[in-house]
C-alpha positions in Angstrom: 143.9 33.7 -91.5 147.0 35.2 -89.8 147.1 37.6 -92.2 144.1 39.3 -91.1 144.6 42.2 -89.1 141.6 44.6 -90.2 137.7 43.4 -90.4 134.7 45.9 -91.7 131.7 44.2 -90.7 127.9 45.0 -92.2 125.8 46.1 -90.2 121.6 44.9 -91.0 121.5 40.9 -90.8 125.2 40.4 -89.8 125.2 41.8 -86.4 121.5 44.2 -86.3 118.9 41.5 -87.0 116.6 42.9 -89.7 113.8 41.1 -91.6 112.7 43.2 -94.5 109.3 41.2 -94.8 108.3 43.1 -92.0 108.7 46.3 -94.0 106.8 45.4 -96.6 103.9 43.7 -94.5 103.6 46.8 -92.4 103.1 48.7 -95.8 100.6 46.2 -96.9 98.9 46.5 -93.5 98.6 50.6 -94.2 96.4 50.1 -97.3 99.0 48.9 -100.3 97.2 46.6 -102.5 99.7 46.2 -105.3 103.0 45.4 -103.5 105.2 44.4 -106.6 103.9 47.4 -109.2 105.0 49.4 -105.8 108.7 47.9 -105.8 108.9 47.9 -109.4 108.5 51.9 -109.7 110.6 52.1 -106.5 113.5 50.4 -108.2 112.9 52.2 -111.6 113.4 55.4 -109.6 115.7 53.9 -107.3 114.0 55.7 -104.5 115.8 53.5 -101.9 119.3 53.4 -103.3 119.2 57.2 -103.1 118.5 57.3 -100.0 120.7 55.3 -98.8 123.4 58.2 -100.4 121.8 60.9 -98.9 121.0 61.9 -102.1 117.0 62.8 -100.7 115.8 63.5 -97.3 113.5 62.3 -95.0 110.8 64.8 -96.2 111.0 63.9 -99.7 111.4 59.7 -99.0 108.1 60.2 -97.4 106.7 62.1 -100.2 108.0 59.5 -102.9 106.5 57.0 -100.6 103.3 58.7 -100.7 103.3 58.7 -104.5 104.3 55.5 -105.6 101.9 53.6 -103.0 98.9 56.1 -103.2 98.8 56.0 -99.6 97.5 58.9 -97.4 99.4 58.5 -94.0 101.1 60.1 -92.0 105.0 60.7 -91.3 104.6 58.7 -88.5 103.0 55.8 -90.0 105.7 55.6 -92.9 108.1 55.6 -90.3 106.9 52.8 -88.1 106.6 51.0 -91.4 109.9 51.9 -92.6 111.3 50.5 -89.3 109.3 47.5 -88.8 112.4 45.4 -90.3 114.3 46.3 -87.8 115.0 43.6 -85.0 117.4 43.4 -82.3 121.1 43.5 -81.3 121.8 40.2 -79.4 124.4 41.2 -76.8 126.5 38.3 -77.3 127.4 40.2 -80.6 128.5 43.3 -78.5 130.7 40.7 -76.4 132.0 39.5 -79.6 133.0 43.2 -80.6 134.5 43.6 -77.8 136.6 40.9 -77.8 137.7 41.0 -81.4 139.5 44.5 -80.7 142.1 43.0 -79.3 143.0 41.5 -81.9 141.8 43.6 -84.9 141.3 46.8 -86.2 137.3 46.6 -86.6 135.3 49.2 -88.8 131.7 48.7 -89.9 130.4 50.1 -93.6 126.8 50.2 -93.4 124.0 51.0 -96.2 121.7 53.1 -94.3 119.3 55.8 -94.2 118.0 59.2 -91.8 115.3 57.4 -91.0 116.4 54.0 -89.8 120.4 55.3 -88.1 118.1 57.0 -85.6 116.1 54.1 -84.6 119.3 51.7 -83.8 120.5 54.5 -81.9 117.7 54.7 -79.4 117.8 51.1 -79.5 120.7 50.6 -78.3 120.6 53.3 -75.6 117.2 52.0 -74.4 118.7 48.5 -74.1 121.9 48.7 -73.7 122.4 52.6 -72.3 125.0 53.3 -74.7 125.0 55.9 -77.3 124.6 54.3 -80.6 127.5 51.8 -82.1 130.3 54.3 -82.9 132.2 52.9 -79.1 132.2 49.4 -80.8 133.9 50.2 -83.6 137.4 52.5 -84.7 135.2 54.3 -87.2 131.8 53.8 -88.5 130.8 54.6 -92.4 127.2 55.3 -92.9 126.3 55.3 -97.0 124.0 58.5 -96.1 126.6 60.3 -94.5 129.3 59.4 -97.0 127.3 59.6 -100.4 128.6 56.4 -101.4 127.2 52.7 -100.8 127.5 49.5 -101.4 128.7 47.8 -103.8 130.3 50.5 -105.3 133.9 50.3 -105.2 134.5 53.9 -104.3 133.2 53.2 -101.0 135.4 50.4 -99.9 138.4 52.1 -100.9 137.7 55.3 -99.4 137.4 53.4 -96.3 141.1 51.6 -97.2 142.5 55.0 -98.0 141.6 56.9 -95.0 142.5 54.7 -92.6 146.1 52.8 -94.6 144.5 49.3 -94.7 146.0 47.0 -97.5 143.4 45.0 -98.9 145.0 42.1 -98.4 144.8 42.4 -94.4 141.6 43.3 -94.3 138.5 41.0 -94.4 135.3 42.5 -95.1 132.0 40.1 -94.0 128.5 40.9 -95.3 124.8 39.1 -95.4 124.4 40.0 -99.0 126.2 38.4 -102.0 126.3 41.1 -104.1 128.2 43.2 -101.8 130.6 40.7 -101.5 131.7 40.5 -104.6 131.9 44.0 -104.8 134.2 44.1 -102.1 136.7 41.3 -103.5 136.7 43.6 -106.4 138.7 46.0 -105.2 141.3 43.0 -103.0 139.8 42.7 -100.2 139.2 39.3 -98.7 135.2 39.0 -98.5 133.3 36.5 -96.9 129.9 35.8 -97.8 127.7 35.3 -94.6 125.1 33.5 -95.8 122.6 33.8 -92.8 120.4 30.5 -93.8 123.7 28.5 -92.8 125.7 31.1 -90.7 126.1 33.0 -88.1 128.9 35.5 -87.6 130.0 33.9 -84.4 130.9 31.1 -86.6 133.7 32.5 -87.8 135.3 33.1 -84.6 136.9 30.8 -82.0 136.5 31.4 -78.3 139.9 33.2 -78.2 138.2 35.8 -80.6 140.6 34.7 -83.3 139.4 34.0 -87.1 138.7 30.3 -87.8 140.8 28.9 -90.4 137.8 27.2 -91.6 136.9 31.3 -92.6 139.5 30.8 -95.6 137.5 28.2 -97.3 134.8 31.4 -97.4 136.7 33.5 -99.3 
């Protein structure tokens, strides 16, 4: 793994713990009855996807919420529920950050929304008194700010473009398969972190250095 000299990390199960059962349970807690007719219009309209671009706001994510489930709540309510998947960022994974960039470039590609960006952000300055995770990272590529998400190719090489990474130098490392292979699409080396077996400090040796093991991944 010499070759290595860029890594874009994920962001939700890689280094944010997240459980999206949480989500869903919250939503069932709120009044929905029929949780699969609920997803299954969701995805029809891809309500979530689009949000994750930007392509709808807050206001109307709540709204489409509203509809699908036939829930009367309130902004709040959707919100918390919304946000219930969202766990912690162990601080050994901060010290990992930190000592991987002196080593690497390191960039993190997130799919995200306006409702959930927020919420890491006070989290980390309520636990860690920092402001958000752009001081972790060279640059940090939010699919609602950029109109683009995974695993859409445009995304990944935007992110090679603007900042002149080859592909080739560059590993990417993400919780979910189908990003993955979205990624190795384009050349970049991708490693699946498959989070029933791994951990991302698995990858790394205590000099902050890729394993070589990590090339069996790819």
């Amino acid at each position: 793994m010499e070759n290595i000299r860029n890594i874009i990390f994920d962001l939700g199960g890689v280094l944010y713990n997240i459980d999206q059962r949480l989500s869903l349970e919250a939503l069932k807690n709120l009044g929905l009855n029929d949780l699969d007719r609920f997803l299954l219009e969701a995805g029809r309209e891809q309500v979530f996807e689009r949000f994750d671009r930007g392509e709808i706001s807050p206001i109307d994510f709540r709204q489409k919420l509203r509809k699908l489930s036939g829930l009367d709540v309130s902004d709040e309510q959707i919100d918390a529920a919304w946000n219930a998947m969202l766990l912690d960022f162990p601080e050994y994974r901060i010290d990992l950050l930190e000592g991987l960039r002196g080593h690497y470039r390191l960039f993190l590609l997130s799919n995200t929304n306006a409702i959930h960006y927020p919420h890491y952000q006070r989290y980390m300055q309520q636990t860690f008194g920092v402001d958000g995770l752009d001081h972790l990272f060279e640059k940090t590529y939010l699919s609602h700010q950029l109109g683009m998400r995974k695993p859409d190719a445009e995304v990944y090489i935007h992110i090679l473009k603007e900042n002149e990474l080859l592909p080739e130098e560059t590993l990417f490392i993400d919780d979910t398969l189908e990003h993955v292979l979205g990624a190795r699409k384009v050349g970049l080396k991708a490693v699946w972190l498959d989070l029933s077996k791994l951990k991302v400090t698995d990858l790394f040796n205590w000099r902050y250095q890729l394993r070589p093991e990590v090339a069996e991944l790819l």
